[in-house]
PASEKOL-548485 format. One record per residue (C-alpha): residue number from 0; x, y negated, z. Coordinates in nm, 2 decimals. Each point is the difference from the previous one (the first is absolute). Layout:
# PASEKOL-548485
ATOM pos u v w
ATOM NUM X Y Z
...
//
This chain:
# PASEKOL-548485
ATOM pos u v w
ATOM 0 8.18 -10.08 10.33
ATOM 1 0.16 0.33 0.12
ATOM 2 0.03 0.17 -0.29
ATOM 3 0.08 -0.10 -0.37
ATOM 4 0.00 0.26 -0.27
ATOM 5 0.24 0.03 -0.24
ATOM 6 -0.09 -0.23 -0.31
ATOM 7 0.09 0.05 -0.30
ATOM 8 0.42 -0.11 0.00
ATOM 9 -0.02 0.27 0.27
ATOM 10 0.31 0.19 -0.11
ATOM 11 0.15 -0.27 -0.21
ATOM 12 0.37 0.04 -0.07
ATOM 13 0.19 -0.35 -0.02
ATOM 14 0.25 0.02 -0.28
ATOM 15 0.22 -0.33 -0.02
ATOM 16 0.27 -0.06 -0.19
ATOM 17 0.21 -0.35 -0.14
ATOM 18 -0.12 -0.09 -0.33
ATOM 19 0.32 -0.10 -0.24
ATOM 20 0.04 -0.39 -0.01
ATOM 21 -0.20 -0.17 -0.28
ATOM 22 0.20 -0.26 -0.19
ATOM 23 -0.23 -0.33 0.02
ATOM 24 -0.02 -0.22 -0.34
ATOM 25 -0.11 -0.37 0.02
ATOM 26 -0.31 0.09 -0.17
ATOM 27 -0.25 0.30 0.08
ATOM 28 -0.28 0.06 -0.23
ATOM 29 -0.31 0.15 0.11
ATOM 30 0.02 0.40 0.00
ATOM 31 -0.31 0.09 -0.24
ATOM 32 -0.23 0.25 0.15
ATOM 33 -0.05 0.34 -0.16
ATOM 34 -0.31 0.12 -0.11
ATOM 35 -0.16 0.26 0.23
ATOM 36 0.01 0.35 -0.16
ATOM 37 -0.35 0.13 -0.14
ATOM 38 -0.14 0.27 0.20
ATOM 39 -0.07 0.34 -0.15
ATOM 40 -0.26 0.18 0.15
ATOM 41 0.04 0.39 -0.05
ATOM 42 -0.32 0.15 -0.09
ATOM 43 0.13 0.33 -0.17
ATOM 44 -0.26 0.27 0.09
ATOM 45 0.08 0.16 0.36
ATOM 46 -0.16 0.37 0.11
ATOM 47 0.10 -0.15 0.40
ATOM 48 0.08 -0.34 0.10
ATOM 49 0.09 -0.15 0.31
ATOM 50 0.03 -0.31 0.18
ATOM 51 0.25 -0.16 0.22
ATOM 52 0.08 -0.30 0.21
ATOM 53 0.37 -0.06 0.04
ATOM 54 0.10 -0.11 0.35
ATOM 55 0.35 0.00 0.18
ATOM 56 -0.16 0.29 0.23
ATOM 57 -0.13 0.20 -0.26
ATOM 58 -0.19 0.08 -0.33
ATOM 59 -0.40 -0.06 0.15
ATOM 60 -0.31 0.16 -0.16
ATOM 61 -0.32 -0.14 -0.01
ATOM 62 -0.11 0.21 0.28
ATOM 63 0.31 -0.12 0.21
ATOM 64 0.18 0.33 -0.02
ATOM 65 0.39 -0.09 0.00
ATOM 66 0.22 0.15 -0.26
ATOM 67 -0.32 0.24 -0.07
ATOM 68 0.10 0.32 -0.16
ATOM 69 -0.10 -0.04 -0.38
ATOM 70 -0.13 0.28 -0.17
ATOM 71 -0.04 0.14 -0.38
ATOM 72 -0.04 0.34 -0.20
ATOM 73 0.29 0.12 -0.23
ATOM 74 -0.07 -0.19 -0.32
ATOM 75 -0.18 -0.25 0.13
ATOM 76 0.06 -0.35 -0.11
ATOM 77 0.07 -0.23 0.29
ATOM 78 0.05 -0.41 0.05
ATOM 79 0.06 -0.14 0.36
ATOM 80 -0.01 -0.33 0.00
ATOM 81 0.13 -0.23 0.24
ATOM 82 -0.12 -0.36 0.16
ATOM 83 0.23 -0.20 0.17
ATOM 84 -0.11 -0.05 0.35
ATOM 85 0.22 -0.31 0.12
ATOM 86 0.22 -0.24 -0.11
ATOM 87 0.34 0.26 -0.06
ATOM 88 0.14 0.25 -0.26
ATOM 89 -0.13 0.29 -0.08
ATOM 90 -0.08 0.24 -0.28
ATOM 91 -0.04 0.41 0.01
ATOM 92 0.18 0.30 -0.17
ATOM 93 0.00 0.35 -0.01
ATOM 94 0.29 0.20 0.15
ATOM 95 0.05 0.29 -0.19
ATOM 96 -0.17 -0.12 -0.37
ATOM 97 0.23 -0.29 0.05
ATOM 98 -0.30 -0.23 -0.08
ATOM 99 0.02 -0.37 0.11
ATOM 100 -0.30 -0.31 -0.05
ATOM 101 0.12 -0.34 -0.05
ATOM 102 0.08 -0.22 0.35
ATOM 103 -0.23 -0.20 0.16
ATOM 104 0.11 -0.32 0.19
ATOM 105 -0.34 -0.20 0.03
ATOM 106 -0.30 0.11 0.24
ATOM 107 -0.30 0.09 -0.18
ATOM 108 0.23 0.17 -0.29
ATOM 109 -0.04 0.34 -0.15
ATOM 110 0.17 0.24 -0.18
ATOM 111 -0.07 0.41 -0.10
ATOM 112 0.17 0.29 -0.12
ATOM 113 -0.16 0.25 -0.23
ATOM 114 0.10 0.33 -0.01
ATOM 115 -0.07 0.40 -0.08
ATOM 116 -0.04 0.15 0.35
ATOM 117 0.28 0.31 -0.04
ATOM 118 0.10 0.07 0.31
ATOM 119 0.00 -0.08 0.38
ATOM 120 0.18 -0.35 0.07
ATOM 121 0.12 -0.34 0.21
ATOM 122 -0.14 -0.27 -0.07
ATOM 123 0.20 -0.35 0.21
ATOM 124 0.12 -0.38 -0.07
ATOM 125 0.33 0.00 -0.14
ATOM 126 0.10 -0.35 0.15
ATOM 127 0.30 0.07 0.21
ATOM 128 -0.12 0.05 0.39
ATOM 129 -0.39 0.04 -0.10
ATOM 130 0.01 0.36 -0.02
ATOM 131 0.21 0.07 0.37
ATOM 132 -0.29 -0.26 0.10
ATOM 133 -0.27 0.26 -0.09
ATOM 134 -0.11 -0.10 -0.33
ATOM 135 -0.03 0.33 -0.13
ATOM 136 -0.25 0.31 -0.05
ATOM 137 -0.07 0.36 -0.16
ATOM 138 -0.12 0.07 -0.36
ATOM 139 -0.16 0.35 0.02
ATOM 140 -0.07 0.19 -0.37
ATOM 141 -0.27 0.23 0.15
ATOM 142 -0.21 0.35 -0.12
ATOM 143 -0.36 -0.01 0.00
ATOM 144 -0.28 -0.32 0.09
ATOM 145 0.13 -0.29 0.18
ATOM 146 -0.25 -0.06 0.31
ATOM 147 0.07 -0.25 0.30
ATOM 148 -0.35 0.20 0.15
ATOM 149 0.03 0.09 0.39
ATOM 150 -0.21 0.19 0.23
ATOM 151 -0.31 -0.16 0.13
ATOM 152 0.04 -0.16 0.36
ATOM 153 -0.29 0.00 0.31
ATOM 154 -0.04 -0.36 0.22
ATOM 155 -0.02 0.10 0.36
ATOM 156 -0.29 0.04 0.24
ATOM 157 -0.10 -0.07 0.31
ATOM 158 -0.30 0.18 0.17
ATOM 159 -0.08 0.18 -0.35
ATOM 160 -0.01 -0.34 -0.20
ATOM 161 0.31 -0.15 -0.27
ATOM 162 0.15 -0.28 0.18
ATOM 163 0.01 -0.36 -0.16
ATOM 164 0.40 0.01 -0.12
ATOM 165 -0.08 -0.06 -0.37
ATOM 166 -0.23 -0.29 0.10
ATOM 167 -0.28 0.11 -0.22
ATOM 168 -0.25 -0.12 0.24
ATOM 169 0.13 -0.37 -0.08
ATOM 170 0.04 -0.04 0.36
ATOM 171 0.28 0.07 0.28
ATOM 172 -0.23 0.30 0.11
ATOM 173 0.23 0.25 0.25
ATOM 174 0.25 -0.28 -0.01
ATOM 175 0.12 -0.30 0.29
ATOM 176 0.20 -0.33 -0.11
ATOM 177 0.15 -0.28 0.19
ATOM 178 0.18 -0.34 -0.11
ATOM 179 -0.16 -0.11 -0.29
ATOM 180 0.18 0.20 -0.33
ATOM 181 -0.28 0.23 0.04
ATOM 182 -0.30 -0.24 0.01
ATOM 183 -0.11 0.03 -0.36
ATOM 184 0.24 0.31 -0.14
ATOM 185 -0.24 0.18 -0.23
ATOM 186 0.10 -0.10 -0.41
ATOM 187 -0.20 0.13 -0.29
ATOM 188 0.17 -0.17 -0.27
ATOM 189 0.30 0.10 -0.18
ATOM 190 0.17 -0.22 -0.11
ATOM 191 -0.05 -0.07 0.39
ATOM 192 -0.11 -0.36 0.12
ATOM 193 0.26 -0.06 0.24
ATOM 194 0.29 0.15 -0.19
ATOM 195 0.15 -0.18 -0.33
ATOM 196 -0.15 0.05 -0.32
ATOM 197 0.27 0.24 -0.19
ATOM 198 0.02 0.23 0.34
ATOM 199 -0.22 0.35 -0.07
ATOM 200 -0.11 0.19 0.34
ATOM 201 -0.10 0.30 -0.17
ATOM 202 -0.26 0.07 0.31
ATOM 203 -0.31 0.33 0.00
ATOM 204 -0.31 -0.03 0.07
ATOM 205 -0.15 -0.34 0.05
ATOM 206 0.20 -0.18 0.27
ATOM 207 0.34 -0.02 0.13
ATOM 208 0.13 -0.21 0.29
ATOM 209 0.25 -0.28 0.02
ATOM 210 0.16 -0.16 0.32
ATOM 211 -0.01 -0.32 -0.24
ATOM 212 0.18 0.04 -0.36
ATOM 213 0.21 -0.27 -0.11
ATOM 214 -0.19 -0.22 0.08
ATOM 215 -0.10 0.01 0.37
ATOM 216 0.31 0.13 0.09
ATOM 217 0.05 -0.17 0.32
ATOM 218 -0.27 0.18 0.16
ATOM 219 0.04 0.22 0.25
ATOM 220 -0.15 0.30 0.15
ATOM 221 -0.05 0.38 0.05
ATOM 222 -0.20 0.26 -0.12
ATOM 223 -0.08 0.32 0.24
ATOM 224 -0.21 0.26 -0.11
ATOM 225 -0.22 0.25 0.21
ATOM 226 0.20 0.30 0.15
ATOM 227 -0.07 0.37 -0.22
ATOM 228 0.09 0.34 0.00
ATOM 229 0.27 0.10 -0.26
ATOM 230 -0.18 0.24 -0.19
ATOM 231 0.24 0.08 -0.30
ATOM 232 0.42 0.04 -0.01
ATOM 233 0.02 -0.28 -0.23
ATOM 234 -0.15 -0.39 -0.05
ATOM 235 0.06 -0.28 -0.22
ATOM 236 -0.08 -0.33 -0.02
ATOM 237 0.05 -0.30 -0.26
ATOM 238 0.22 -0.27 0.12
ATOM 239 0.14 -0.35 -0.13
ATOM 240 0.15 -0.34 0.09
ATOM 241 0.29 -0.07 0.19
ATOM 242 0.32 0.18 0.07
ATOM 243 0.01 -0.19 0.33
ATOM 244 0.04 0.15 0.33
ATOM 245 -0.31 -0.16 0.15
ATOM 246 -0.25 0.12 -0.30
ATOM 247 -0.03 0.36 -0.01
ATOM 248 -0.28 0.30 0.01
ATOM 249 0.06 0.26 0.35
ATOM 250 -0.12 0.29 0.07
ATOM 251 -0.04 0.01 0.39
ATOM 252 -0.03 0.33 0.21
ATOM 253 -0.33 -0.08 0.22
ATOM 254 0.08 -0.02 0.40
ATOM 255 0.36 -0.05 -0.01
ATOM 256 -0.01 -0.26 -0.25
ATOM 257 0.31 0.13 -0.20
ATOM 258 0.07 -0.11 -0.35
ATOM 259 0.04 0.34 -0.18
ATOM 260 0.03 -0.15 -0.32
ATOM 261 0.00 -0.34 -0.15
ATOM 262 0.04 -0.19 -0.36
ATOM 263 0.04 -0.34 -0.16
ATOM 264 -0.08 -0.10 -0.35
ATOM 265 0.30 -0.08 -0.23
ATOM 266 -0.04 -0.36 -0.09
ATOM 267 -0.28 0.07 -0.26
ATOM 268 -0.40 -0.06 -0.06
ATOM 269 -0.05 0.37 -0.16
ATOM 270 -0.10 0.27 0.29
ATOM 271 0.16 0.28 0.00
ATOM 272 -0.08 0.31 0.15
ATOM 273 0.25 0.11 0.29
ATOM 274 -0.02 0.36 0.14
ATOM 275 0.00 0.13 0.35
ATOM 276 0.08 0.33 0.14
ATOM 277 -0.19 0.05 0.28
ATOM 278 0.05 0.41 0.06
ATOM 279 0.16 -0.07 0.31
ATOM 280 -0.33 -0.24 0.13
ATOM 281 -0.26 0.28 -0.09
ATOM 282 -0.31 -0.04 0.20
ATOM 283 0.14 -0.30 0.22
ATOM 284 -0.16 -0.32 0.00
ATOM 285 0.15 -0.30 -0.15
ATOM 286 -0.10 -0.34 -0.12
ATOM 287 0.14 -0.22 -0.30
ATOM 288 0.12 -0.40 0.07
ATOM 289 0.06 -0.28 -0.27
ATOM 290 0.20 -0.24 0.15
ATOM 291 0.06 -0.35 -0.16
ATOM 292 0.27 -0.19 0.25
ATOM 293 0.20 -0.21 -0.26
ATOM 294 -0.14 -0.34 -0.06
ATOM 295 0.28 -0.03 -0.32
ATOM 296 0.09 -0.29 0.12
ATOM 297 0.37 -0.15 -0.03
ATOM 298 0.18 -0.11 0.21
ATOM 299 0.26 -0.16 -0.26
ATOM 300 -0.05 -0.29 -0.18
ATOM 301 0.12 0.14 -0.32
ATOM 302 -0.16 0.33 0.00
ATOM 303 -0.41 0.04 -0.08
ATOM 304 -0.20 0.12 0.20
ATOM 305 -0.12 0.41 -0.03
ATOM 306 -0.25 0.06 -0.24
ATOM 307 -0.01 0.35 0.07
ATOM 308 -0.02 -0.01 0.36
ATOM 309 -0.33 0.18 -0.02
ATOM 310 -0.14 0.39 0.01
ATOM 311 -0.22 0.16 -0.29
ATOM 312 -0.19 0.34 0.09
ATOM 313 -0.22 0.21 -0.11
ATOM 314 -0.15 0.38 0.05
ATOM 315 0.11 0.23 0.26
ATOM 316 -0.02 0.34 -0.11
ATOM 317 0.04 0.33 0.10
ATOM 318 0.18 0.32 -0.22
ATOM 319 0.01 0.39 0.05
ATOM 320 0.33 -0.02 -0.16
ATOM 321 0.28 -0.26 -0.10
ATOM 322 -0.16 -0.23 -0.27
ATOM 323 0.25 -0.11 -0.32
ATOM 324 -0.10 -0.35 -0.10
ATOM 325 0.22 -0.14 -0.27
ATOM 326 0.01 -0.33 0.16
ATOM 327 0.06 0.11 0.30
ATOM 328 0.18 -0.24 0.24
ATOM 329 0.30 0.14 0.18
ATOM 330 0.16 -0.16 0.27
ATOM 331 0.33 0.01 -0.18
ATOM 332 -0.08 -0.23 -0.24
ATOM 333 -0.15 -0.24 0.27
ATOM 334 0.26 -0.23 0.08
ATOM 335 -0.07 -0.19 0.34
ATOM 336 0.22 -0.29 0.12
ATOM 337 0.06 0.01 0.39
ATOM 338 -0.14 -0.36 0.19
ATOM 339 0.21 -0.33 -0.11
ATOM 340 0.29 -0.10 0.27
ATOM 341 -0.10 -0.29 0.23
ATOM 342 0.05 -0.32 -0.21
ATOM 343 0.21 -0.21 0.31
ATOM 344 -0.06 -0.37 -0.03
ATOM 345 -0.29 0.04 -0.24
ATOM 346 -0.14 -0.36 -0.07
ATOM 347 0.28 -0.23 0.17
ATOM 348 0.05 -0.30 -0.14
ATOM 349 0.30 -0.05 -0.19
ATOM 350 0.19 -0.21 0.25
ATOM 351 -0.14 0.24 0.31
ATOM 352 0.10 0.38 -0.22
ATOM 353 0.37 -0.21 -0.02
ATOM 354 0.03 0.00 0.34
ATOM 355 -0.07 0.34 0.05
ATOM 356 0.26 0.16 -0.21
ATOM 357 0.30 0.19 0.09
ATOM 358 0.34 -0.14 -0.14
ATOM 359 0.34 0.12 -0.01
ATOM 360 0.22 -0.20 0.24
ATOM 361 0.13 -0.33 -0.10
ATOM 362 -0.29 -0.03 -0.22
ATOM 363 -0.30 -0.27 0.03
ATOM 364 -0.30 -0.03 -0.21
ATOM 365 -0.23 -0.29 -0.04
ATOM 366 -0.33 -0.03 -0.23
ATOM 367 0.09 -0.16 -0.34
ATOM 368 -0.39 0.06 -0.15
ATOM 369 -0.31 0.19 0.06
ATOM 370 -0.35 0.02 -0.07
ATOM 371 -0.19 -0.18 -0.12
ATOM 372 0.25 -0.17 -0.21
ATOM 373 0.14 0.30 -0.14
ATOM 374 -0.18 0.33 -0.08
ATOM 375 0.09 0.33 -0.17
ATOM 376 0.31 -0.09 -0.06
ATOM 377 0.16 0.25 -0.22
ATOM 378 0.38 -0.14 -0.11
ATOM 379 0.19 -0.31 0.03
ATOM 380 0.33 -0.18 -0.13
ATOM 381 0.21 -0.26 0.12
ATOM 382 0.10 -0.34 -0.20
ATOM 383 0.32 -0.16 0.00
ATOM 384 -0.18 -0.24 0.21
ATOM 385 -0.04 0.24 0.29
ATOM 386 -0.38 0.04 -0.06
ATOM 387 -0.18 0.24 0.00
ATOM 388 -0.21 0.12 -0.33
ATOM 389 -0.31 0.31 0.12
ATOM 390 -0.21 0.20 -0.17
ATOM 391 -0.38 -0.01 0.12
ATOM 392 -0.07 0.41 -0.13
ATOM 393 -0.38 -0.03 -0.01
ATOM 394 -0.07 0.22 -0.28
ATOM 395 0.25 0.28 0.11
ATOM 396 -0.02 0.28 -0.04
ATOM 397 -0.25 -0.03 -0.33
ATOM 398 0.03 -0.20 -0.26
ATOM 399 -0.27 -0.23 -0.08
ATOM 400 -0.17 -0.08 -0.32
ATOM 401 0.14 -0.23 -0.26
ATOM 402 0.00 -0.37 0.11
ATOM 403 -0.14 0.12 0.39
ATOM 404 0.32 0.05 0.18
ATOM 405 -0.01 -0.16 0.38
ATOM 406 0.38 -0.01 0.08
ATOM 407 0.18 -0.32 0.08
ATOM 408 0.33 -0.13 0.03
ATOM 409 0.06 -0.22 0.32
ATOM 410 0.30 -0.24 0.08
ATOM 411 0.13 -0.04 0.37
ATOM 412 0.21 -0.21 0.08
ATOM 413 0.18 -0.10 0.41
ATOM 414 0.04 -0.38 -0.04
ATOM 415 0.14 -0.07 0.36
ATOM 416 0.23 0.33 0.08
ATOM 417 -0.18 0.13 0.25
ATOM 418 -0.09 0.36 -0.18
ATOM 419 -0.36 -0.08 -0.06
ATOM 420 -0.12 0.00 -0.40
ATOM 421 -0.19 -0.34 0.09
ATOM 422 -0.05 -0.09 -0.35
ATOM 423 -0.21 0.23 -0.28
ATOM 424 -0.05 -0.06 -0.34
ATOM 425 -0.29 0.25 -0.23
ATOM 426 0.26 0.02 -0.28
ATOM 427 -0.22 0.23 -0.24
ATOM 428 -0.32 0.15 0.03
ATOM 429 -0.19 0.29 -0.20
ATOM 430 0.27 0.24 -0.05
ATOM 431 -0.01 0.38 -0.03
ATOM 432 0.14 0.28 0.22
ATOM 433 0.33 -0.23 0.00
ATOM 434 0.26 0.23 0.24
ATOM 435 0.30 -0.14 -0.10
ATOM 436 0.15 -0.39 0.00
ATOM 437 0.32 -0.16 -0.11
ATOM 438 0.08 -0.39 -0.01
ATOM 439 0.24 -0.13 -0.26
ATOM 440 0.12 0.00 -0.37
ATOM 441 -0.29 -0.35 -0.05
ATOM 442 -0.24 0.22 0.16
ATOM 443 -0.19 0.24 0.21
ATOM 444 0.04 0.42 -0.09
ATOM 445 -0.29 0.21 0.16
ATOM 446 -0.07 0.36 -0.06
ATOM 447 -0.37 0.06 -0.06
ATOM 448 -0.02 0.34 -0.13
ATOM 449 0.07 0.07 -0.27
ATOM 450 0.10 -0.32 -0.08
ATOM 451 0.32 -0.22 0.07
ATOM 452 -0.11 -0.34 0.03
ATOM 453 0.18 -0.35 -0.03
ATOM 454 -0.21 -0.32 0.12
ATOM 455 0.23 -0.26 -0.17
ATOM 456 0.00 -0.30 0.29
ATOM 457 0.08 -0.37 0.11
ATOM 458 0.19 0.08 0.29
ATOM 459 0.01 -0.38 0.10
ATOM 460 -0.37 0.01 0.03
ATOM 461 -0.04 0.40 0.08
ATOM 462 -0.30 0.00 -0.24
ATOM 463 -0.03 0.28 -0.33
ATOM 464 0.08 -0.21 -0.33
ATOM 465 -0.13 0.28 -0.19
ATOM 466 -0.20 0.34 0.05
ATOM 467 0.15 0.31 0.08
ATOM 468 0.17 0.17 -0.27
ATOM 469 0.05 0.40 -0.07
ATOM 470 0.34 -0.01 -0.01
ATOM 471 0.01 0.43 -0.04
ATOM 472 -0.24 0.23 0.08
ATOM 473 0.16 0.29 0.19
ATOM 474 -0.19 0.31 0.10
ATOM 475 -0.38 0.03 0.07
ATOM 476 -0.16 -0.12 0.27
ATOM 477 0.13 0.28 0.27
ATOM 478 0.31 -0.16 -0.03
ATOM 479 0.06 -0.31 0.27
ATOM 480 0.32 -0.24 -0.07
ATOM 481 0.14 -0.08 0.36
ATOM 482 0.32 -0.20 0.12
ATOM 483 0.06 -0.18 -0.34
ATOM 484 0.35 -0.20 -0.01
ATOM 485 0.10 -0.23 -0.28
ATOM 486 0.37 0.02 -0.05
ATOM 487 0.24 -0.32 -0.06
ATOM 488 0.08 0.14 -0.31
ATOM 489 -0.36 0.03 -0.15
ATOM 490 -0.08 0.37 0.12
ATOM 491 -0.30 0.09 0.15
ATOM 492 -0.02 0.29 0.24
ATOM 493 -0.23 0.19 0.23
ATOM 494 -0.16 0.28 0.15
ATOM 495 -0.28 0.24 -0.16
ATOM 496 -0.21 0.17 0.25
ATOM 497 -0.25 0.28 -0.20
ATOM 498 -0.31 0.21 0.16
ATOM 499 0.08 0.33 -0.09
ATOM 500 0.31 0.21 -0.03
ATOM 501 -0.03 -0.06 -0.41
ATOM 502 0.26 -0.03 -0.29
ATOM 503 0.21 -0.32 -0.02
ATOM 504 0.07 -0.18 -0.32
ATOM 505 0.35 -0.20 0.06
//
């Protein structure tokens, strides 16, 4: 794959810090879970509401504006309510009102702030770092009707007749493909078919086109229409998808073949209208292209392939003047990773990618295990024995549910010298999001966020006399326990690594 786009750790900070040692007893009682807070929905009677989706890149409306510019009368009562978008923390306050909703850590979460709109505002996240990331927008208190309305546009013609780039013929009328992305492009649905079921497009008219959705991403392909005259200063079209390199919308000048202008989506299903000035192109010929290059496939084992390695598009238009759309997509808020460095090596076996790495003088390396007998591994310790005790991290990076963990805990052991583990043992099975692992004190420590586990053991037999036990729970779930050490003395220590520059609680 040549391009990935930034998911949603993009901008992650990595806090760690050494949690204090934790004085181990002989006996450790199950932690008892706390009850999950009620949720209280605010229903309080609202003149303007708006929704939200909370994102590392941004505050998202529904019509894929980012950080949209929220508007109200003086007086009006107002709630914005926020969803969490991913798996991080998040909430929303007002700058100058000094208004703040409760935090969000779960995806799928929401919380909203009500208010009396008084005066002009910022609203942002107030997690440390979010805000410098660009999660924040404007509040406007405003005079006289609210409208989003915009001036009417014109579709071009050719020969006196519109051209077909809305695709309300059903067809690919005035248009040429190759590769196959463009061999059945035309959706009517929304939800769309070949997108997930929670994605809006938001499309006009009847149709819109797709290079493949999420589904049919790997195809390939590209879109040219028929050449026209440029008959007003300004266009806009509706664009979506991607924020690869290799999926975008150009505008081509007609003989020369020169991109004069060109757009990707932004990583999301909802079109958005992006604006073209043109003035400069008056009564010159150019043609549009829709190119779908990116398969989304990776090239790295542990990173999925592309979903988004597609192109949405709909309805060229011309305008007399500069249209204002609300959602309008700028290419500042687009942001496009450039193609993945070469991956050397890519898909040598263990013993072969040994060979061909680069070593400090006086050094040697040999192969001590590899696929297929270990996988994911995520952490490890070493016993008193010399062996050595990993961490299979198969549910990283999200938890599973209760009782549906798929870590493991593997022994290896070199019974001859020669530097090769030629002797594995599946110690434990089941586990969740373990990140952490310490041997000693009658037993094995792992951190499984948020919990610091002891599996009490038979060491003679290296086989679980017990089930794991919650020895504390420390954190949430952001947090990952790393590098535990168990101390002579009966102290346990380690390393807390958290997503998100967030306050710590020694």
């Amino acid at each position: 794959m040549k391009n990935i786009p930034i998911p949603m750790n993009r901008f992650c900070l990595l806090i760690s810090f050494l949690f204090v040692g934790l004085a181990l007893p002989n006996s450790m009682a199950q932690t008892p879970k706390a009850k999950p807070a009620a949720v209280v929905q605010d229903t309080a009677k609202v003149d303007r509401e708006y929704a939200l989706e909370a994102t590392m890149l941004g505050f998202f409306a529904k019509d894929g504006a980012r950080n949209p510019t929220l508007k109200a009368k003086k007086g009006d009562r107002v709630r914005i309510t926020i969803t969490n978008g991913e798996l991080m923390t998040h909430d929303i306050a007002l700058e100058k009102l000094g208004l703040k909703s409760k935090t969000l850590q779960e995806k799928g979460t929401r919380a909203s702030i009500t208010f009396t709109a008084d005066k002009s505002d910022t609203y942002f996240c107030t997690v440390p770092g979010h805000r410098a990331a660009g999660m924040v927008g404007n509040f406007e208190v405003v005079e006289g009707s609210i409208s989003d309305a915009t001036i009417a546009g014109q579709l071009p013609t050719k020969n006196g007749q519109p051209l077909n780039l809305n695709f309300e013929t059903g067809t690919l009328k005035d248009w040429t493909a190759t590769g196959d992305a463009f061999t059945s492009p035309l959706i009517d649905q929304d939800p769309s078919p070949v997108h997930e079921k929670d994605m809006t497009i938001g499309f006009a008219g009847k149709y819109f086109l797709s290079s493949g959705g999420t589904a049919n991403y790997k195809l390939t392909g590209t879109l040219t229409s028929v050449p026209f005259t440029v008959a007003q200063p300004f266009a806009a079209f509706r664009v979506s998808g991607g924020a690869l390199q290799d999926t975008r919308v150009e505008l081509v000048q007609a003989g020369t073949d020169k991109v004069i202008f060109h757009s990707t989506g932004q990583g999301r299903a909802t079109l958005q209208p992006v604006v073209v000035d043109l003035q400069p192109y008056l009564n010159q010929e150019i043609f549009i292209r829709i190119i779908d290059n990116e398969t989304g496939i990776s090239q790295i084992p542990y990173i999925a392939n592309d979903k988004w390695a597609h192109i949405n598009f709909d309805e060229f238009l011309f305008y007399p003047t500069r249209p204002n759309f609300p959602n309008e997509l700028k290419q500042k808020d687009i942001i496009i990773l450039p193609p993945l460095d070469p991956v050397l090596h890519a898909g040598l076996s263990g013993t072969e990618a040994a060979k061909v790495m680069t070593l400090p003088n006086g050094f040697k390396i040999s192969l001590a295990a590899a696929e297929p007998d270990i996988v994911k591994p995520i952490c490890f310790t070493i016993d008193w024995r010399g062996r050595l005790w990993v961490v299979e991290g198969h549910t990283y990076p999200v938890p599973a549910p209760e009782g549906q963990g798929r870590d493991r805990i593997l022994i290896f052991e070199d019974t001859n010298g020669d530097g090769t583990l030629d002797k594995k043992k599946v110690f434990a099975e089941g586990l969740n999001l373990v990140s952490g692992i310490e041997v000693g004190m009658g037993g094995v420590w792992l951190g499984a966020a948020p919990y610091l586990l002891f599996i009490p053991t038979d060491f003679k037999t290296d086989t679980p006399t017990g089930a794991p036990k919650n020895y504390s729970t420390v954190g949430e779930r952001r947090i990952h326990m790393k590098s535990l050490i168990v101390s002579d003395g009966g102290l346990m220590a380690g390393c807390m690594v958290r997503m998100a520059c967030l306050r710590i609680r020694m």
